[in-house]
SETOR-153107 format. One line per 3 residues: for each residue y, z, x of N, C-alpha, C, CB. Coordinates in steps of 0.1 Angstrom, whole numbers, plus 5000, padded with zeros to 4 digits. Glycine has a CB too. Layout:
Y:Z:X:Y:Z:X:Y:Z:X:Y:Z:X; ...
END
This chain:
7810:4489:3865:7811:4501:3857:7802:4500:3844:7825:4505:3854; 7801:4509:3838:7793:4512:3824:7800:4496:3813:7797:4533:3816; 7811:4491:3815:7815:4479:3808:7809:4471:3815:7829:4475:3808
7803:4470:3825:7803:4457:3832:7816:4449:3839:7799:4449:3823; 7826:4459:3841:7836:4453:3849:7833:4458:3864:7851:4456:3842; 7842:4448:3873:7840:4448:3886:7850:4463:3888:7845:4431:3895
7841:4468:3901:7854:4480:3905:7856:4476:3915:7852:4496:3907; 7849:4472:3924:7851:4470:3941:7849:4457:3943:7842:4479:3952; 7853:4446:3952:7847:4431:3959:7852:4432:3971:7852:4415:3951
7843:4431:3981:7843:4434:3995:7834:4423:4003:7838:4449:3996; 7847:4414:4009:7838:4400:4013:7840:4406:4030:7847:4381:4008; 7843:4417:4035:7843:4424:4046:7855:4416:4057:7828:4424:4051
7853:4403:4059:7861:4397:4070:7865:4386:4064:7855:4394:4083; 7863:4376:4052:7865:4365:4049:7875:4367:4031:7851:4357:4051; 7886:4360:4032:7895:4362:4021:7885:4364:4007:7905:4349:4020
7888:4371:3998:7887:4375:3986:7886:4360:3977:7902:4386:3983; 7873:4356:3966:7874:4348:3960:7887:4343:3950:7865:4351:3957; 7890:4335:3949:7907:4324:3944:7902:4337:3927:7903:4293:3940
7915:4344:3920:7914:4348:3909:7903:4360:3903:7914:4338:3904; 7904:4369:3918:7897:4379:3923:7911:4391:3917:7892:4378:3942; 7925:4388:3928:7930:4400:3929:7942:4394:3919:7934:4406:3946
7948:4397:3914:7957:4402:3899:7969:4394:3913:7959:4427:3890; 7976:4383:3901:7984:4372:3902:7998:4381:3905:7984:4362:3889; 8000:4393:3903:8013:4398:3908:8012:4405:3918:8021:4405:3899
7996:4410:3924:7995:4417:3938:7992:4407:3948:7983:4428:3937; 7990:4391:3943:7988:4382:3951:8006:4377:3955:7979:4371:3943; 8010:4381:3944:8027:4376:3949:8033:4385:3962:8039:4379:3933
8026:4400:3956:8033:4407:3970:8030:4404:3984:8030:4421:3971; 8018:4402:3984:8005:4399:3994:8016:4386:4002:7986:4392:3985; 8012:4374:3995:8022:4363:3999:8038:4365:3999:8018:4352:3990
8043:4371:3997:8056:4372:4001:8060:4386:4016:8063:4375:3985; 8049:4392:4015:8055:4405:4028:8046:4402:4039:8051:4426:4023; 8035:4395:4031:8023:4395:4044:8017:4377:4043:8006:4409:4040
8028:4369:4047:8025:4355:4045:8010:4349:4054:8038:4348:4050; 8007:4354:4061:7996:4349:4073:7983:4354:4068:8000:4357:4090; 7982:4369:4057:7971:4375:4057:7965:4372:4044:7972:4389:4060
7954:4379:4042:7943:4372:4030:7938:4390:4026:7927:4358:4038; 7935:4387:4015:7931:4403:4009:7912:4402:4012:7936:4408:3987; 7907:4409:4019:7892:4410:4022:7884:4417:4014:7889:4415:4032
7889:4430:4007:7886:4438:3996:7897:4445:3987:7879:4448:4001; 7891:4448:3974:7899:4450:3964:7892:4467:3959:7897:4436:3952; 7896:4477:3952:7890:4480:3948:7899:4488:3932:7883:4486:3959
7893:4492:3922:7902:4491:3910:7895:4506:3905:7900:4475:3900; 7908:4515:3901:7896:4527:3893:7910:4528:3880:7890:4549:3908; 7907:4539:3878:7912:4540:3861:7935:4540:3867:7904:4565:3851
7936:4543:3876:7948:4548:3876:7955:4536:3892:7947:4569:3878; 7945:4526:3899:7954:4521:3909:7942:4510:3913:7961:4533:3923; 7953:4503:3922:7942:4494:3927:7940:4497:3942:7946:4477:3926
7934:4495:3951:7938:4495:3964:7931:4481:3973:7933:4510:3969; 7939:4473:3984:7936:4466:3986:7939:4460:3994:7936:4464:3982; 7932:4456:4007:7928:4454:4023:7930:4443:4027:7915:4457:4028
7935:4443:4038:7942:4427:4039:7929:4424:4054:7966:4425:4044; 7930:4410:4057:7928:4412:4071:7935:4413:4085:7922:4405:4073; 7943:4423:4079:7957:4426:4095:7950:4437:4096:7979:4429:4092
7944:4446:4089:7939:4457:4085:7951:4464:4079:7932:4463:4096; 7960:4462:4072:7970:4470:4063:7962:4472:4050:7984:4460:4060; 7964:4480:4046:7961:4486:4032:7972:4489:4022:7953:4498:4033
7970:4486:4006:7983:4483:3999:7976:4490:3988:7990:4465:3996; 7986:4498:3979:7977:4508:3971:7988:4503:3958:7974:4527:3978; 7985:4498:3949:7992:4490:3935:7989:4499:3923:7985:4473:3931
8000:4503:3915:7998:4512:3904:7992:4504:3893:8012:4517:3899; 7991:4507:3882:7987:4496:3872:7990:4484:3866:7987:4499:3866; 8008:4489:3867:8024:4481:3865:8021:4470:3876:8041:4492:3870
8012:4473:3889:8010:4463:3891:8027:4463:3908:8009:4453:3875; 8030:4477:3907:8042:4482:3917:8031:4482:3927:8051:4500:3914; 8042:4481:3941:8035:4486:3951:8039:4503:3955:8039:4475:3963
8029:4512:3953:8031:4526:3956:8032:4529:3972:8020:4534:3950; 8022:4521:3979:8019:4527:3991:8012:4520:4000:8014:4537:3989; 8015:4518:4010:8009:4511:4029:8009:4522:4040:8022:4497:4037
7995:4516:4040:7988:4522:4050:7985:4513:4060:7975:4527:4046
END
C-alpha cells in the first residue's frame, strides 16, 4: 500500500513464510486445523482473510476473532 505495508502474500500451494500471519491467527489455524498451513493472507483496513491448504478460508476481524469459514 501507499505505507509500504504488505496487503496480500500468496505462496499459492506452499505454507506462508514463519511470521507472515499474526501469532493469534496462527494459534487458531494450529489448534482447529492441526494438519494445514495458511498459503495466502490477505489484510485490508477492517479484516484479514486467510487460505489454508485444505482449501478452507478463515476471515479474522482485527481483534484478531475468527468471524467466518468458508
Amino acid at each position: 500500500n501507499h505505507k509500504g505495508e504488505w496487503t496480500e502474500v500468496d505462496c499459492i500451494t506452499h505454507p506462508l513464510p514463519e511470521g507472515v500471519v499474526p501469532a493469534a491467527i496462527e494459534s487458531v489455524i494450529n489448534a482447529h486445523y492441526p494438519d494445514a498451513k495458511a498459503v495466502k493472507i490477505e489484510v485490508d483496513r477492517r479484516e484479514y482473510d486467510v487460505k489454508l491448504n485444505n482449501r478452507v478460508e478463515l476471515t479474522f476481524n482485527k481483534k484478531m476473532q475468527l468471524i467466518d469459514i468458508d
